[in-house]
C-alpha positions as CSV (number, residue, x, y, z in Angstrom):
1,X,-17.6,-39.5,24.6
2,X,-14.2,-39.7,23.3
3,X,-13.9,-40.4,19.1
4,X,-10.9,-42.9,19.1
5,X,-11.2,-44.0,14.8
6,X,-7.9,-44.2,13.4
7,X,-7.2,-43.1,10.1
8,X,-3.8,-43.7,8.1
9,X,-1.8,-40.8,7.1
10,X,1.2,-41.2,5.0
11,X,4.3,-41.6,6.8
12,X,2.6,-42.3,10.4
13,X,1.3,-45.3,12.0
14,X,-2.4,-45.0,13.1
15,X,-3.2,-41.7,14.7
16,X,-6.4,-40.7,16.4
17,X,-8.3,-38.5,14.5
18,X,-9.6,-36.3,17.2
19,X,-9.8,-35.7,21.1
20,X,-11.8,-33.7,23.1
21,X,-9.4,-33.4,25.8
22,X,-5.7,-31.9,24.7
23,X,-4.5,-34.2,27.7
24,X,-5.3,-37.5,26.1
25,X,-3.9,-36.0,22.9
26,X,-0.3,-34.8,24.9
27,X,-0.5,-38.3,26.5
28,X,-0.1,-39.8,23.1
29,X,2.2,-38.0,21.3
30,X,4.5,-38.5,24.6
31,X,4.0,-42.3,24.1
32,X,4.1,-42.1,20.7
33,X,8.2,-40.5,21.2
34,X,9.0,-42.8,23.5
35,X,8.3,-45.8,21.6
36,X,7.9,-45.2,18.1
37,X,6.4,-49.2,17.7
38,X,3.6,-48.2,20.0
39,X,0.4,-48.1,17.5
40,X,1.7,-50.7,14.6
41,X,1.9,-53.4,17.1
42,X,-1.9,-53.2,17.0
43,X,-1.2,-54.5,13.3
44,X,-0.7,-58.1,13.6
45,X,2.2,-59.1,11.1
46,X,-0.1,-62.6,10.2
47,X,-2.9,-60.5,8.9
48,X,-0.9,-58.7,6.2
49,X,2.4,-60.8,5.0
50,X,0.6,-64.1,4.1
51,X,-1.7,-61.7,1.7
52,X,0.8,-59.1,0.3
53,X,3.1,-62.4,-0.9
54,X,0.0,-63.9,-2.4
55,X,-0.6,-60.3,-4.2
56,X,3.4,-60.6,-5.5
57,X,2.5,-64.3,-6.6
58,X,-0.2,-64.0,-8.2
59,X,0.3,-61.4,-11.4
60,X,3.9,-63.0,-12.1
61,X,2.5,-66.5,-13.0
62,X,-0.6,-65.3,-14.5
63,X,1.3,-62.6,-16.9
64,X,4.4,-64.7,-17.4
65,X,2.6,-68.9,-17.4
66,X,-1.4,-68.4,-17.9
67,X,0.0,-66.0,-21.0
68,X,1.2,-69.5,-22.8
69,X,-1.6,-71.4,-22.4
70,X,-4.3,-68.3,-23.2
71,X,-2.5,-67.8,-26.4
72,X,-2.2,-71.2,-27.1
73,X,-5.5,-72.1,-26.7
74,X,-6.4,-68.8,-29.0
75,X,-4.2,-70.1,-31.9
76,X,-1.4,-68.4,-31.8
77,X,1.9,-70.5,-33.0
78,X,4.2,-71.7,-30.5
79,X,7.3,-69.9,-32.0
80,X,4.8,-66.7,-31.8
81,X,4.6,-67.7,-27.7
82,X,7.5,-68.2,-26.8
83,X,9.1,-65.3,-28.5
84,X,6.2,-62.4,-27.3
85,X,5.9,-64.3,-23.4
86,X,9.9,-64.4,-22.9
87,X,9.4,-61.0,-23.4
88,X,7.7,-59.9,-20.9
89,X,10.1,-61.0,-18.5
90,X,12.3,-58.2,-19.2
91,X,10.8,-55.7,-16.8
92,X,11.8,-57.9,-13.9
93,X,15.4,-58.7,-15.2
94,X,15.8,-55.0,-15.6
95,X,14.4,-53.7,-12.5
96,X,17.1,-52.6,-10.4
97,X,17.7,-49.8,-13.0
98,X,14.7,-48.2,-11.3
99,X,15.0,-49.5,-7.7
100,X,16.3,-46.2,-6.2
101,X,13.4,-44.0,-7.4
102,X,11.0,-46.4,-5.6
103,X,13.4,-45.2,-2.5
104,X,13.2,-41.9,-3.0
105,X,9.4,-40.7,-3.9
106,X,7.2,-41.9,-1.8
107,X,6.7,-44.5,1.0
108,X,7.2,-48.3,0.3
109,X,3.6,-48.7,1.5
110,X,1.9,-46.3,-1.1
111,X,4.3,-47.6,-3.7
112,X,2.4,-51.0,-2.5
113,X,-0.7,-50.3,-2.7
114,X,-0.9,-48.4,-5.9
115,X,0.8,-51.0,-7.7
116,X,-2.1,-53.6,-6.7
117,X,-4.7,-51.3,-7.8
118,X,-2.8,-50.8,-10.7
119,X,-2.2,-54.3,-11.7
120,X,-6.3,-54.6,-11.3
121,X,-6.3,-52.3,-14.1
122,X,-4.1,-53.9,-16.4
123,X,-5.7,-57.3,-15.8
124,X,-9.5,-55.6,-16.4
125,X,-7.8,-54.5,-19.7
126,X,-6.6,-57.7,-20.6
127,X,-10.3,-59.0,-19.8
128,X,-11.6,-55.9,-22.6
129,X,-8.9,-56.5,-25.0
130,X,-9.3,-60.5,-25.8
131,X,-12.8,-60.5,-27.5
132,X,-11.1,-57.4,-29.9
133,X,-10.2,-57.8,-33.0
134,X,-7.0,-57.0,-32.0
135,X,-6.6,-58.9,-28.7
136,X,-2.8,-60.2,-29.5
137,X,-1.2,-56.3,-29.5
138,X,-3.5,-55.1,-26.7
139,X,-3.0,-57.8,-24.3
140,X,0.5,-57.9,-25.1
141,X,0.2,-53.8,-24.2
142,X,-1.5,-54.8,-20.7
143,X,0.2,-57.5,-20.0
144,X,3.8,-55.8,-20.4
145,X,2.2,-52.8,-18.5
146,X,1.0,-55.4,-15.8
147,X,5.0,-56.8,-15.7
148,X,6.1,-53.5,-15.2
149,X,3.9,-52.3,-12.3
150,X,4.1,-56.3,-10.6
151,X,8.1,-56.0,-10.5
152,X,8.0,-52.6,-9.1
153,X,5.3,-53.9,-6.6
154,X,8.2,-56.5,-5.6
155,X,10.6,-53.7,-5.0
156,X,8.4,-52.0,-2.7
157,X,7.1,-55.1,-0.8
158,X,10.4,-56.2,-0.2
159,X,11.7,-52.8,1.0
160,X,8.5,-53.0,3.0
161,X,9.1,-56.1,4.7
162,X,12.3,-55.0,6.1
163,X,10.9,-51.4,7.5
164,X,7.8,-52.6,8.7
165,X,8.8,-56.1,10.8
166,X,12.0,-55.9,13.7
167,X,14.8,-58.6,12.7
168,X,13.8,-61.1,14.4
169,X,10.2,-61.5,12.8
170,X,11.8,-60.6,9.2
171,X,13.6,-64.1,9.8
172,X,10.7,-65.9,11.2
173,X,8.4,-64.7,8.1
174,X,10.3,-65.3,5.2
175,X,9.2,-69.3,5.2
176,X,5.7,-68.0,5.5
177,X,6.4,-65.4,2.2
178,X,7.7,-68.1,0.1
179,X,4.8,-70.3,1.3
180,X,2.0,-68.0,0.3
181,X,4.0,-67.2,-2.9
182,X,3.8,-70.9,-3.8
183,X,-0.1,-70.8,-3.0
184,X,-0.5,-67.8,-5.7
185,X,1.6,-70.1,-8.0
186,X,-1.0,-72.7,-7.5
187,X,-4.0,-70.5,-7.5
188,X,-2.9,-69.0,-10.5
189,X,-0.9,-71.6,-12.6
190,X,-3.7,-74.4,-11.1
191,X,-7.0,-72.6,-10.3
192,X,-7.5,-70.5,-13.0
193,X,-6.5,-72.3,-15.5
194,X,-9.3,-74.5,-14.6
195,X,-11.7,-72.2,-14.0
196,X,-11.1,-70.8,-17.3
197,X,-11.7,-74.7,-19.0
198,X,-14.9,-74.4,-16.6
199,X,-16.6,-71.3,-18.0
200,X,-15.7,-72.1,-21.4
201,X,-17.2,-75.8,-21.3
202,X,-20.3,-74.3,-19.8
203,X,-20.7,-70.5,-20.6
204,X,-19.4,-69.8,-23.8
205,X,-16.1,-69.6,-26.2
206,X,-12.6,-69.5,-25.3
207,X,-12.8,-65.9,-25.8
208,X,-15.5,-65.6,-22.7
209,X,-13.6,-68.1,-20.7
210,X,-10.0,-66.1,-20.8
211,X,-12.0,-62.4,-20.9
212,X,-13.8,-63.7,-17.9
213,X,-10.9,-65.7,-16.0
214,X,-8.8,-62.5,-16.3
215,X,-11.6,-60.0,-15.4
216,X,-11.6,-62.5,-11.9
217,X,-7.9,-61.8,-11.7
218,X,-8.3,-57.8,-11.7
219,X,-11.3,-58.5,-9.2
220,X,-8.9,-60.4,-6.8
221,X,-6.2,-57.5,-6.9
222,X,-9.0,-54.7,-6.3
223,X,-10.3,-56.6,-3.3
224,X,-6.4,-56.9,-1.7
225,X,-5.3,-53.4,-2.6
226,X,-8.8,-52.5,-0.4
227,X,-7.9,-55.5,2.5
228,X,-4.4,-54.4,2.4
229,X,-5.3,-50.6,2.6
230,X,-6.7,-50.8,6.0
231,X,-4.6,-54.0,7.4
232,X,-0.9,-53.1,6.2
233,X,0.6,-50.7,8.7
234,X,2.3,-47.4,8.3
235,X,6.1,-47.6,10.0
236,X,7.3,-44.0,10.9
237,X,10.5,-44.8,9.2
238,X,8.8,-45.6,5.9
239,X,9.7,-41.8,4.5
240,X,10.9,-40.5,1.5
241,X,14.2,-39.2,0.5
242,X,14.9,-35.6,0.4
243,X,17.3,-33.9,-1.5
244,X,20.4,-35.5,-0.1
245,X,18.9,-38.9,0.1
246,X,18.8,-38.6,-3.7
247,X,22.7,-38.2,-4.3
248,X,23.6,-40.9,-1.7
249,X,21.1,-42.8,-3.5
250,X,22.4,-42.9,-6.7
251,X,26.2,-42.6,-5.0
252,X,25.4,-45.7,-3.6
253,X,24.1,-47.3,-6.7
254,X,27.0,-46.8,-8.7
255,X,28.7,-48.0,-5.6
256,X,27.1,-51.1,-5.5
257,X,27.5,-51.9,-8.9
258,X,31.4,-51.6,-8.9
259,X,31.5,-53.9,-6.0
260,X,29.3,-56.6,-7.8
261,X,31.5,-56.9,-10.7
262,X,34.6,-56.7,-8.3
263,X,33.5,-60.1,-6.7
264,X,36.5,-62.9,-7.3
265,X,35.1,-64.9,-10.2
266,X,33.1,-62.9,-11.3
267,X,32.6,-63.9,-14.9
268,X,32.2,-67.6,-13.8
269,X,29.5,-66.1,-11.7
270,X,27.4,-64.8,-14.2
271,X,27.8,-67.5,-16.9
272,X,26.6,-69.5,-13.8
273,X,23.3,-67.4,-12.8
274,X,22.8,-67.0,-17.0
275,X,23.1,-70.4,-18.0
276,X,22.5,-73.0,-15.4
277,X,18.6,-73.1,-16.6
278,X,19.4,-72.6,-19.9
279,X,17.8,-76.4,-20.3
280,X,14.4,-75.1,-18.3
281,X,14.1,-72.0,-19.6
282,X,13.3,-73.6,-23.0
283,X,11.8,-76.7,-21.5
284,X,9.6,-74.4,-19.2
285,X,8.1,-72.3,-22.1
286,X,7.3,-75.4,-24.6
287,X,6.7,-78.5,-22.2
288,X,2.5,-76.5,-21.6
289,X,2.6,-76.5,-24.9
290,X,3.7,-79.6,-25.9
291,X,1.0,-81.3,-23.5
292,X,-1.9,-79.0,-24.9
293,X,-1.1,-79.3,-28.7
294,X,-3.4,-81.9,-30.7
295,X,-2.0,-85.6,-31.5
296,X,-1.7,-84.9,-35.0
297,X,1.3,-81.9,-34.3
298,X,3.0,-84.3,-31.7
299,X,1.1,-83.0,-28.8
300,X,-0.5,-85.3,-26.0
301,X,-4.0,-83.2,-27.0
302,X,-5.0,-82.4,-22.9
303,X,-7.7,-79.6,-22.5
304,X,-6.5,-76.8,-20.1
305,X,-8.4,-77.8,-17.1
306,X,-6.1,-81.1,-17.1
307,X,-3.3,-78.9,-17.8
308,X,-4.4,-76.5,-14.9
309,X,-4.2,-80.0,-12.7
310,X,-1.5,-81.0,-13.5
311,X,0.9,-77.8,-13.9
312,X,-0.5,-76.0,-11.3
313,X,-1.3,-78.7,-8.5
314,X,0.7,-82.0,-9.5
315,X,3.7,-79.9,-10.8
316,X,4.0,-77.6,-7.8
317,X,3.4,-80.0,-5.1
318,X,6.5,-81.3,-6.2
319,X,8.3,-78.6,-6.6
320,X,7.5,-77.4,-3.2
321,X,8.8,-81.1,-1.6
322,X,11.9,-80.8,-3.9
323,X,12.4,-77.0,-2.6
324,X,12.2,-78.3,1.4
325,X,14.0,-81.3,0.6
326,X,16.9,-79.3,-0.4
327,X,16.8,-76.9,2.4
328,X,17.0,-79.7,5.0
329,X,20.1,-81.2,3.0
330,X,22.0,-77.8,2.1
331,X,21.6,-77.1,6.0
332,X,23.2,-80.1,6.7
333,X,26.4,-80.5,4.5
334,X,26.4,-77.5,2.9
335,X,25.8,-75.9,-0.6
336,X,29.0,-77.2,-1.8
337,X,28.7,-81.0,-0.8
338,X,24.9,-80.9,-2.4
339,X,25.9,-79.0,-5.6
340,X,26.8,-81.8,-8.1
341,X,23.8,-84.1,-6.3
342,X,21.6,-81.2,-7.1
343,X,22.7,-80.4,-10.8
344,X,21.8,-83.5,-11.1
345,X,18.5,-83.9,-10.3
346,X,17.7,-80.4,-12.1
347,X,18.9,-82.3,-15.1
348,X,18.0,-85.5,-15.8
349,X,14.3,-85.3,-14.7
350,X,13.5,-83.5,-17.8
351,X,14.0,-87.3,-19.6
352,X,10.6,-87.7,-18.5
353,X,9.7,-85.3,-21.7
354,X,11.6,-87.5,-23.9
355,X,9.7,-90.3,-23.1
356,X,6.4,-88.5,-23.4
357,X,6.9,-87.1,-26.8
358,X,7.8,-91.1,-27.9
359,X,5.7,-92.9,-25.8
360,X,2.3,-90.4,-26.4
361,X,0.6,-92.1,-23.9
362,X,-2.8,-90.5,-22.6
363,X,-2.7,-92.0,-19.3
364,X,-3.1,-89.1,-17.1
365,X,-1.6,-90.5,-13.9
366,X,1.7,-91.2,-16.0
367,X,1.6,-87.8,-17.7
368,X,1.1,-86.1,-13.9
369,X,3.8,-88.8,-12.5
370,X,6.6,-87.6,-14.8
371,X,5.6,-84.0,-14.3
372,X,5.8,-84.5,-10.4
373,X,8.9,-86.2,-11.2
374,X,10.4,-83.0,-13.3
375,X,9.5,-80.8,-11.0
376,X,10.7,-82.6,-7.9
377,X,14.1,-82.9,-9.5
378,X,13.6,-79.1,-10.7
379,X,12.5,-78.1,-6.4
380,X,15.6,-80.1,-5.2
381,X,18.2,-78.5,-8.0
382,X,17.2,-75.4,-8.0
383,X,18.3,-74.3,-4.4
384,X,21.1,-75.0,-5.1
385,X,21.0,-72.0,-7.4
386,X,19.1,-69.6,-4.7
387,X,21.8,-70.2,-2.0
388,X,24.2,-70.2,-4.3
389,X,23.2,-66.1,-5.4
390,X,22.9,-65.6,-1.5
391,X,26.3,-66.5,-1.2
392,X,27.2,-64.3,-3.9
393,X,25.5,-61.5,-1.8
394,X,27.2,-61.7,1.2
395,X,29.7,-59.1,2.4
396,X,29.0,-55.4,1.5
397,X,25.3,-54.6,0.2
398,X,23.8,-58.0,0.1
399,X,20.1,-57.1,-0.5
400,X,21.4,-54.8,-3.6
401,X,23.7,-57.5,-4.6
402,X,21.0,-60.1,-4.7
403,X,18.8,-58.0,-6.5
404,X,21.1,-58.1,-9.7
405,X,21.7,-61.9,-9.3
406,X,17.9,-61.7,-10.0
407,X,18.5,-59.4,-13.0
408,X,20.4,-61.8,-14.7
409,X,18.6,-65.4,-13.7
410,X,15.4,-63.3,-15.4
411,X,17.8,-63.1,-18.2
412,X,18.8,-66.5,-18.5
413,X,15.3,-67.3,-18.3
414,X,14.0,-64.8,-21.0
415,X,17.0,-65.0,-23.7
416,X,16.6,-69.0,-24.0
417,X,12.9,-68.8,-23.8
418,X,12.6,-65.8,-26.8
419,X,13.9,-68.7,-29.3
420,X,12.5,-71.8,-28.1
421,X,9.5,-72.3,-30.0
422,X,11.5,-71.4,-33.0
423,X,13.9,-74.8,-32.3
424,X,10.9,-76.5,-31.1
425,X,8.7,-75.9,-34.7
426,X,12.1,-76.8,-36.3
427,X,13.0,-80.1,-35.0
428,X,9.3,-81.5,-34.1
429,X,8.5,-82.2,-30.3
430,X,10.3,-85.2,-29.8
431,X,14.1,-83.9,-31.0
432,X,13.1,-80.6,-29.6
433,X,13.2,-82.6,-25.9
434,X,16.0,-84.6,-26.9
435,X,17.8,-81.2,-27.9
436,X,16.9,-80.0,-24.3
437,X,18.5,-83.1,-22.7
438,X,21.5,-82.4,-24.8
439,X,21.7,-78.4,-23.4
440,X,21.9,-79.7,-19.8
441,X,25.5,-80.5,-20.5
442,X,25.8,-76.6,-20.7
443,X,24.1,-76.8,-16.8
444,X,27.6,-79.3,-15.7
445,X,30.2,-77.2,-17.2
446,X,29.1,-73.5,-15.7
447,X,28.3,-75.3,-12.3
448,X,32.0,-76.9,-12.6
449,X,33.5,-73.0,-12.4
450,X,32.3,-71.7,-10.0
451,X,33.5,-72.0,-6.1
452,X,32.2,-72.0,-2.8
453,X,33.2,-72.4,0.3
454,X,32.6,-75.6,1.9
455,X,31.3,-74.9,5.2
456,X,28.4,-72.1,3.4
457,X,25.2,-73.3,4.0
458,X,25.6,-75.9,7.1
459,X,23.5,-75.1,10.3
């Protein structure tokens, strides 16, 4: 009798298409006004956050880790690597240059979507580009497109998040965000990396097993840009900007840009967020390498489905315990009683390399043991870095304040990692980690400048 499908129109929740009686349709407009939340609580906040974090996940690591070992395992020198997959980090140290426009055309929620379906595409032209004759320059071509469309997709999932959940669910969620973020880090760092040693072991070449591995990836990011069309929901205060919008918006940008650099300590700030990984970001980009590379280089000669295991399941297992191990002690004493514990254990850990590169021992439960060992130490060390650019956000603007802490950790990740395999094919594996171990020296003296109040962080 009645025809009660919903469609989605931009900038409205769920409307009924049609009524045959005006007073049903008068009945819901006046609900509608009265409580503007009526129709996206029918949207249940489970069946849409767990996925769009997992869609946010999933293109970083594969454009910005899987990158290292494709190439690798195509030939391509380890100078070569590092220098062209640093690289592509730059669209997501650079991306609050562009923020405001994702503010002011369209909604967060088209911005969204059409970034997923877009990211399919660059990942199917990554699949089309390896067998070419030219497959470094055209995958290099997708996969920088594919950075640029995955950190805007960031921008408006995060602007998203905030519109579309009331404040007390926003704070409730964000442990299950970073949890399915972690997941895409092991699905795509762990899963198919292996499935990629599978089909090549059993279907073909290389060539077939990256073509088809990434031609999966576009797959998965077509099929959540159609889930997510129908389960995300359209908040009525997910508009665009008009005319004025614009200059505030770019009022407040230069606004919040002065007041960032007007922080106390500033500069002992920055050198902080630049160089406090300067020790991982080289580590991070050569230590796949190391492990895949054949005896005879220096290399402990491990196909990629062992490498898949052991990076992307061994490695982030315990970089997920060392991440909730120091929550739980941050929480308790504070950043600034945990900081020099924590520097620490970011530093040392990466000894286990040292030992590897002299020892070249094949025993895969030691080679995962000192990974989960770096990586726990890593998990644990590295909050202290997160909480530490929180507490650089706090007062005025602290979403827009955070957002260029990011810039610059991308930075300090991409500028190290740009001229690592150059010092690595230089001083040989071994000296290369010894090197490393050396540059975490640089990780004491920046964390010795800074300050922080001592009660930040506690319960």
């Amino acid at each position: 009798m009645y025809n009660f499908k919903y469609l989605r129109k931009p900038n409205r929740t769920f409307i009924p298409k049609t009524f045959k009686f005006p007073i049903l349709r008068n009945f819901d407009i006046f609900i509608r006004n009265q409580h503007p939340n009526y129709m996206l609580k029918k949207t249940n906040a489970w069946l849409w956050i767990p996925t769009l974090y997992f869609a946010s996940g999933l293109p970083y690591h594969a454009i910005t880790s899987i990158s290292d070992i494709m190439y690798k395992d195509m030939g391509i020198d380890n100078a070569s690597i590092a220098m062209y997959t640093s690289f592509l980090l730059i669209p997501w140290t650079i991306k609050p240059l562009w923020s405001p426009f994702v503010e002011i055309l369209g909604t967060r929620r088209n911005w969204t979507l059409y970034s997923q379906i877009a990211l399919a595409i660059c990942f199917a032209a990554v699949a089309l580009a390896i067998p070419s004759g030219s497959f470094l320059a055209l995958t290099l071509i997708a996969f920088m497109a594919g950075a640029f469309v995955s950190a805007t997709h960031d921008i408006a999932l995060d602007g998203f998040y905030i519109l579309a959940l009331p404040q007390e669910k926003q704070s409730f969620f964000s442990g299950i965000r970073n949890t399915f973020y972690r997941i895409a880090t092991v699905f795509s760092s762990g899963i198919l990396v292996m499935l990629a040693n599978w089909i090549g072991k059993h279907f073909g070449s290389d060539t077939t097993a990256w073509s088809a591995t990434f031609a999966t990836t576009a797959i998965i990011m077509a099929a959540l840009f159609i889930y997510h069309k129908r389960a995300m929901p359209s908040p009525d205060n997910d508009t665009s900007l008009n005319t004025t919008g614009i200059k505030d918006v770019f009022k407040s940008f230069g606004e919040i840009i002065r007041t960032y650099f007007a922080k106390p300590g500033i500069l002992s700030s920055i050198l902080f967020l630049l160089l406090f990984r300067f020790p991982e970001a080289q580590l991070g980009k050569i230590g796949k390498l190391f492990l895949m590379d054949n005896i005879e280089a220096g290399g402990l000669g491990l196909d990629k489905g062992e490498i898949g295991f052991l990076n992307g399941v061994i490695g982030v297992i315990g970089l997920i315990a060392g991440g909730i191990a120091g929550g739980i002690c941050i929480s308790r004493n504070g950043l600034k009683y945990w900081l020099w514990p924590m520097v620490i254990a970011i530093s040392l850990p990466d000894a286990v390399y040292v030992y590897m590169s002299m020892a070249m021992t094949e025993n895969l439960a030691a080679i995962g043991s000192c990974i989960f060992i770096e990586q726990l130490g890593y998990g644990f060390g590295f909050t202290a870095y997160t909480l530490y650019m929180i507490y650089m956000a706090s007062g005025k603007y602290p979403t827009a304040h955070f957002a260029i802490s990011t810039a610059f950790m991308s930075l300090g990740m991409m500028l190290p990692g740009m001229v690592s395999g150059k010092i690595q094919e230089w001083l040989g594996y071994e000296n290369f980690f010894i090197w490393v171990m050396a540059c975490t020296s640089i990780t004491f003296l920046v964390s010795a400048l800074i300050k922080i109040d001592p009660k930040f962080g506690r319960k």
